[in-house]
C-alpha positions in Angstrom: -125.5 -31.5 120.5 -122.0 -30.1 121.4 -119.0 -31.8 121.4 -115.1 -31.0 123.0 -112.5 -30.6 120.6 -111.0 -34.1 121.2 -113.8 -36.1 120.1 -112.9 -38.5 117.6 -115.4 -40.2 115.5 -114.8 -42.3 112.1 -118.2 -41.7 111.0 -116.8 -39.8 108.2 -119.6 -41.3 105.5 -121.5 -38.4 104.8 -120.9 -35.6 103.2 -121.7 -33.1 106.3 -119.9 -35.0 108.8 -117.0 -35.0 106.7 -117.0 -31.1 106.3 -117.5 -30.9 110.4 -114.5 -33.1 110.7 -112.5 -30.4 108.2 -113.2 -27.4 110.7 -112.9 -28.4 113.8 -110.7 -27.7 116.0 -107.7 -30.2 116.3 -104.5 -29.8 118.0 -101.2 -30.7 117.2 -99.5 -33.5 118.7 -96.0 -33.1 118.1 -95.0 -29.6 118.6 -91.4 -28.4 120.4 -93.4 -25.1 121.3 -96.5 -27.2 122.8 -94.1 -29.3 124.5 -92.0 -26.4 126.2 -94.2 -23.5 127.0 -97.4 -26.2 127.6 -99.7 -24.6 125.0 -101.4 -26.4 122.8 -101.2 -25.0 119.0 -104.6 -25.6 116.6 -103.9 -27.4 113.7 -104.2 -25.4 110.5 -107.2 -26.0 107.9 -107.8 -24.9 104.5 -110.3 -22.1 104.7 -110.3 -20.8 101.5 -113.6 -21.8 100.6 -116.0 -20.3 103.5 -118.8 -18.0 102.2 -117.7 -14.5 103.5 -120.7 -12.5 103.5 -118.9 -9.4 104.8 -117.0 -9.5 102.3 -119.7 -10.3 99.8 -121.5 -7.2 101.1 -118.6 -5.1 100.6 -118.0 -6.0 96.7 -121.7 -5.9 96.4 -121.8 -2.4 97.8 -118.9 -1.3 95.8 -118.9 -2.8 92.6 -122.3 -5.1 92.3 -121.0 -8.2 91.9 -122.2 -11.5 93.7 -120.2 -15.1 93.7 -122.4 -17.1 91.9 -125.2 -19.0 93.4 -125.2 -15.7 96.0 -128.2 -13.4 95.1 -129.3 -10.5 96.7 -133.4 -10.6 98.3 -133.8 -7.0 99.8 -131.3 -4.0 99.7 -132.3 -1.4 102.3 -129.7 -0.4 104.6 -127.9 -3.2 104.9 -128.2 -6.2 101.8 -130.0 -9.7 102.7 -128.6 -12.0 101.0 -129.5 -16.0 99.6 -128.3 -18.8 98.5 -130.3 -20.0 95.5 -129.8 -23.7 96.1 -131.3 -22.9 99.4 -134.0 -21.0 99.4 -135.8 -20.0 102.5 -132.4 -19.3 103.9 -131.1 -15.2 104.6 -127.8 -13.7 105.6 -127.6 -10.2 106.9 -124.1 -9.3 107.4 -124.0 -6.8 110.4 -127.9 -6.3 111.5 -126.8 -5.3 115.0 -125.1 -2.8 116.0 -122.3 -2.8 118.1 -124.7 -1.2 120.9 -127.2 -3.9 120.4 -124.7 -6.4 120.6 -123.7 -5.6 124.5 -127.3 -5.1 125.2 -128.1 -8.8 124.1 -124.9 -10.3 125.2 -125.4 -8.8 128.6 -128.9 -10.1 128.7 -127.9 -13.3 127.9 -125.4 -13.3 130.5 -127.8 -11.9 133.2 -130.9 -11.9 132.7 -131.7 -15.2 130.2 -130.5 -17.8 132.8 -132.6 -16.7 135.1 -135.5 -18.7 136.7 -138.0 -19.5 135.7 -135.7 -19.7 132.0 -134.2 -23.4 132.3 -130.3 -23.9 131.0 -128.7 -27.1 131.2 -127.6 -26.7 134.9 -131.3 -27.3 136.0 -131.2 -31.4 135.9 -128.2 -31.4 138.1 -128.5 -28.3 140.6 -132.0 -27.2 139.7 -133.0 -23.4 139.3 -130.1 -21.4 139.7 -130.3 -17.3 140.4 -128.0 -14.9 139.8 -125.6 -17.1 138.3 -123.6 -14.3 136.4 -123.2 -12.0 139.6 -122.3 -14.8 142.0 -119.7 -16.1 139.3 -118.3 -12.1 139.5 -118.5 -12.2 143.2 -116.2 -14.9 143.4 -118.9 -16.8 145.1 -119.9 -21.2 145.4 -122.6 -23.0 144.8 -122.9 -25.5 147.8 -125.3 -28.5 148.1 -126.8 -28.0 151.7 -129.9 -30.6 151.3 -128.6 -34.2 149.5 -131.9 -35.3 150.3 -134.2 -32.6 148.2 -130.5 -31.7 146.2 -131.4 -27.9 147.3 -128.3 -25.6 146.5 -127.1 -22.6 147.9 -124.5 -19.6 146.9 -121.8 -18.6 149.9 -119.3 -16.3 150.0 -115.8 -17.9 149.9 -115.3 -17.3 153.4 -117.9 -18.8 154.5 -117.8 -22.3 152.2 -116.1 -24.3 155.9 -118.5 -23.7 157.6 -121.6 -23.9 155.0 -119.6 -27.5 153.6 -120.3 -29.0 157.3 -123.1 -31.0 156.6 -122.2 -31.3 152.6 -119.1 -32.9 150.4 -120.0 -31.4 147.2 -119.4 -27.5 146.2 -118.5 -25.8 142.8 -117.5 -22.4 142.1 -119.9 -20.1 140.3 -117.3 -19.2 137.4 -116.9 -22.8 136.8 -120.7 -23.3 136.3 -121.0 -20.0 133.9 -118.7 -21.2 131.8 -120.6 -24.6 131.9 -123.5 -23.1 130.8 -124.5 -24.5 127.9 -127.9 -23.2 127.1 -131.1 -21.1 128.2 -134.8 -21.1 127.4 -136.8 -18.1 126.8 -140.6 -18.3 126.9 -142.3 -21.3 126.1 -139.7 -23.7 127.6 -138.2 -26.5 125.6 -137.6 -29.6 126.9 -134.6 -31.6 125.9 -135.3 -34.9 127.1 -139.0 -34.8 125.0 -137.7 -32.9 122.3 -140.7 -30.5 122.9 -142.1 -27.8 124.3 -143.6 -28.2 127.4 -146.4 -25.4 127.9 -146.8 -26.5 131.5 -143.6 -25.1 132.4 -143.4 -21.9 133.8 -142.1 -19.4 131.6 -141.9 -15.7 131.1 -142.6 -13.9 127.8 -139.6 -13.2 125.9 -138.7 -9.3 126.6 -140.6 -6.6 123.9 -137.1 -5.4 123.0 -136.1 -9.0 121.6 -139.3 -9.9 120.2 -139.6 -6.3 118.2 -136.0 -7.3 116.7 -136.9 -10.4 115.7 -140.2 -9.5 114.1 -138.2 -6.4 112.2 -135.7 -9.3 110.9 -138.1 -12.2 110.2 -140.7 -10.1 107.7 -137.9 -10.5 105.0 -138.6 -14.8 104.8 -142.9 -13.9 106.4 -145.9 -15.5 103.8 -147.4 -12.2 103.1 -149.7 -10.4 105.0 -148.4 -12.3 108.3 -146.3 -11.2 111.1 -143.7 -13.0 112.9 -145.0 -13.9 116.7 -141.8 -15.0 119.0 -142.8 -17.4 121.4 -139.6 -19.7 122.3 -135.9 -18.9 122.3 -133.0 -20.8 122.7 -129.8 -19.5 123.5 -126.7 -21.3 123.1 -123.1 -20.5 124.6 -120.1 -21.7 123.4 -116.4 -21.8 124.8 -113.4 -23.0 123.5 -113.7 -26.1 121.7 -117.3 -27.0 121.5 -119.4 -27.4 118.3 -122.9 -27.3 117.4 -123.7 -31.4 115.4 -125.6 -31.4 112.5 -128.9 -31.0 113.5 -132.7 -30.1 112.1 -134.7 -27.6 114.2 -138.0 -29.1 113.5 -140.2 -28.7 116.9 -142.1 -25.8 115.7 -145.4 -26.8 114.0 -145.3 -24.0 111.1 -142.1 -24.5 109.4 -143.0 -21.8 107.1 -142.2 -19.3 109.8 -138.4 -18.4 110.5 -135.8 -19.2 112.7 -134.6 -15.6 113.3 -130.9 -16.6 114.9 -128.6 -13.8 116.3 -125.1 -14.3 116.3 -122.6 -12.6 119.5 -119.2 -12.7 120.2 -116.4 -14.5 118.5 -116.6 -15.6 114.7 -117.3 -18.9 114.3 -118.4 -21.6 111.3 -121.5 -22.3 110.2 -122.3 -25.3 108.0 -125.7 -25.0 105.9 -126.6 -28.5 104.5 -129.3 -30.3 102.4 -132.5 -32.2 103.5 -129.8 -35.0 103.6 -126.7 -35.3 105.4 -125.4 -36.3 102.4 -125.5 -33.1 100.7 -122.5 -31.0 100.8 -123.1 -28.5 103.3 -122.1 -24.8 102.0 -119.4 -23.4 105.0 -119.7 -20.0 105.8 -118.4 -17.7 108.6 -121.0 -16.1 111.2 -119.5 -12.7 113.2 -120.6 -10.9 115.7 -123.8 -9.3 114.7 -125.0 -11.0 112.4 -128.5 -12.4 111.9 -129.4 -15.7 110.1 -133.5 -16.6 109.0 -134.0 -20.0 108.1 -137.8 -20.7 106.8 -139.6 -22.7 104.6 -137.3 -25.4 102.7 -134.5 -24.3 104.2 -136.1 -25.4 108.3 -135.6 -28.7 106.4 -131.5 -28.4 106.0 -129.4 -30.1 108.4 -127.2 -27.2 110.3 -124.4 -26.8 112.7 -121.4 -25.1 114.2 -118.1 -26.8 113.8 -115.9 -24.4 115.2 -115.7 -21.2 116.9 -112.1 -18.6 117.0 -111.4 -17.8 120.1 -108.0 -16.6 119.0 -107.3 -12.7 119.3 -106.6 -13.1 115.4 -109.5 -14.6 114.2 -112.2 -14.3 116.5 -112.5 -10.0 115.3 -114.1 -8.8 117.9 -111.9 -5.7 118.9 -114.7 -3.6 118.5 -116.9 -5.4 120.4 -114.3 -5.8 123.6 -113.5 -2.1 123.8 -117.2 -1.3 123.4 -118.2 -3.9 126.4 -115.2 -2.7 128.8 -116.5 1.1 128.0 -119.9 0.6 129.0 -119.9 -2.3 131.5 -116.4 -2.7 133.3 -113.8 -5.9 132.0 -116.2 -8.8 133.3 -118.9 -9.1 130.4 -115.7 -8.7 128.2 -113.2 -11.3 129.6 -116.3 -13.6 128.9 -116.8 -12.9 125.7 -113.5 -12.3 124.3 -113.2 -16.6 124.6 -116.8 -17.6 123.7 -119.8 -16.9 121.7 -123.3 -16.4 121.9 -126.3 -17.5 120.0 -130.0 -16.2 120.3 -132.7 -18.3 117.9 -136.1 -17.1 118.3 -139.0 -19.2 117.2 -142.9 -18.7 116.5 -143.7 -22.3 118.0 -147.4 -22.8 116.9 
């Protein structure tokens, strides 16, 4: 599903691929600054007509006016808010707090690649530990068995003589910002497209599964309550997307998607049940939480771009929050990437 910034592609038929081409990021390719100073500059794009639900919540709040085709489904706290040509789909601008976002960012960081939790490092290295702490150690992940590909951490000074019997190494900061993707309890299986229940897994933690049930009742059939048995989480860096996509696994597609959004703003695209259906662009910040149920687990979805820029990616508060609690590590990560949680009652 992701894609590096200089992917071309000319199939621009449909009407979702064509708004994935307008947001991504492109660089110029003629530039006297790029040319002198070696930095590349992002080509500008027209983003006049995103969906700002922060905003949105803000006139609402003041004044009580929506856009049209914006309604409002619950006011407590904070407003939920739809789209009425896609129902099952809720925005709440905000839901986490800026303490709950470096709870879950540091979880994610930590804790969520953890084994038994698969990411995308597993089919080439296998089960990798303490990938977050070795990557802050400065440490390497060296192959010491090519014949059962078993893979070992070493401090730097000790990569000659662990490299004896081996030719291939990589550092643990290059494979965290490699990483891709994590499963949380039941484990998901890419290559299937399924869940795999034979895996071994761990339950997601009480903390996550509370939030998502608290979040999820707003799209729940009555009288029924949200169970979270699979997450994925997704980490992006500089110039990957998310493609179009359906999440359609699950075998109750009634239930939500509860999706938790950390770190730098980024573009979300909400299609139709037909990638030819104009997809409505919106932006997702840190904090916010997206439910897709019912009609709307139907609409293709993706990410087209993320701002990693110190501009545009408005997470200030979110840095000086991170460095105050947790040192500069969590927030020299995060001030370049963004983070993505969707939890998912599978059966």
């Amino acid at each position: 599903m992701y894609e590096s910034a200089n992917v071309s592609d000319d199939a621009d038929r449909t009407a979702f691929r064509r708004a994935e081409k307008k947001y991504k990021l492109y660089y110029e390719k003629d530039s006297k600054f790029s040319r002198s100073r070696r930095k590349k500059l992002p080509k500008p794009i027209d983003l006049s007509e995103l969906l700002d639900f922060k905003l949105i919540s803000q006139d609402f709040n003041n004044n009580g006016v929506l856009p049209d085709g914006i309604r409002v489904s619950k006011v407590d706290s904070s407003p939920v808010f739809c789209i009425e040509n896609r129902p099952g789909f809720y925005f709440i601008p905000g839901a986490l707090s800026l303490e709950e976002q470096c709870k879950w960012i540091k979880e994610s960081l930590t804790n969520f690649p953890q084994p038994p939790n698969r990411t995308n490092h597993n089919a080439i290295y296998g089960p990798i530990a303490d990938l977050f702490d070795s990557a802050k150690d400065n440490k390497v992940l060296v192959q010491e068995d090519l014949t059962n590909n078993k893979w070992k951490f070493y401090e730097e000074d000790d990569i000659a003589k662990a490299k004896q019997s081996s030719c291939k190494s990589v550092s643990a900061s290059v494979l965290l910002r490699k990483l891709r993707w994590s499963t949380l309890g039941l484990q998901f299986d890419w290559s299937k497209r399924n869940y795999d229940v034979s895996l071994p897994h761990n339950n997601i933690p009480d903390a996550l599964c509370q939030l998502a049930k608290t979040h999820a009742a707003i799209a729940m059939p009555d009288g029924e309550e949200f169970r979270p048995e699979g997450a994925i989480v997704n980490y992006f860096g500089i110039g990957d997307t998310l493609g179009g996509h359906l999440d359609d696994m699950e075998a109750d597609w009634s239930k939500p998607i509860v999706s938790m959004s950390l770190g730098c703003k980024a573009i979300f695209l909400l299609g139709g049940k037909s990638k030819d259906d104009p997809p409505h662009a919106m932006y997702l910040r840190s904090g916010d939480v997206v439910l897709m149920a019912g009609e709307a687990r139907e609409c293709f979805h993706g990410v087209p771009r993320i701002f990693t820029d110190e501009k545009n990616a408005e997470i200030g508060a979110l840095e000086s929050e991170l460095s105050h609690e947790s040192g500069h590590f969590f927030t020299e990560y995060i001030k370049t990437s963004r983070i993505n949680i969707n939890i998912r009652q599978v059966f």
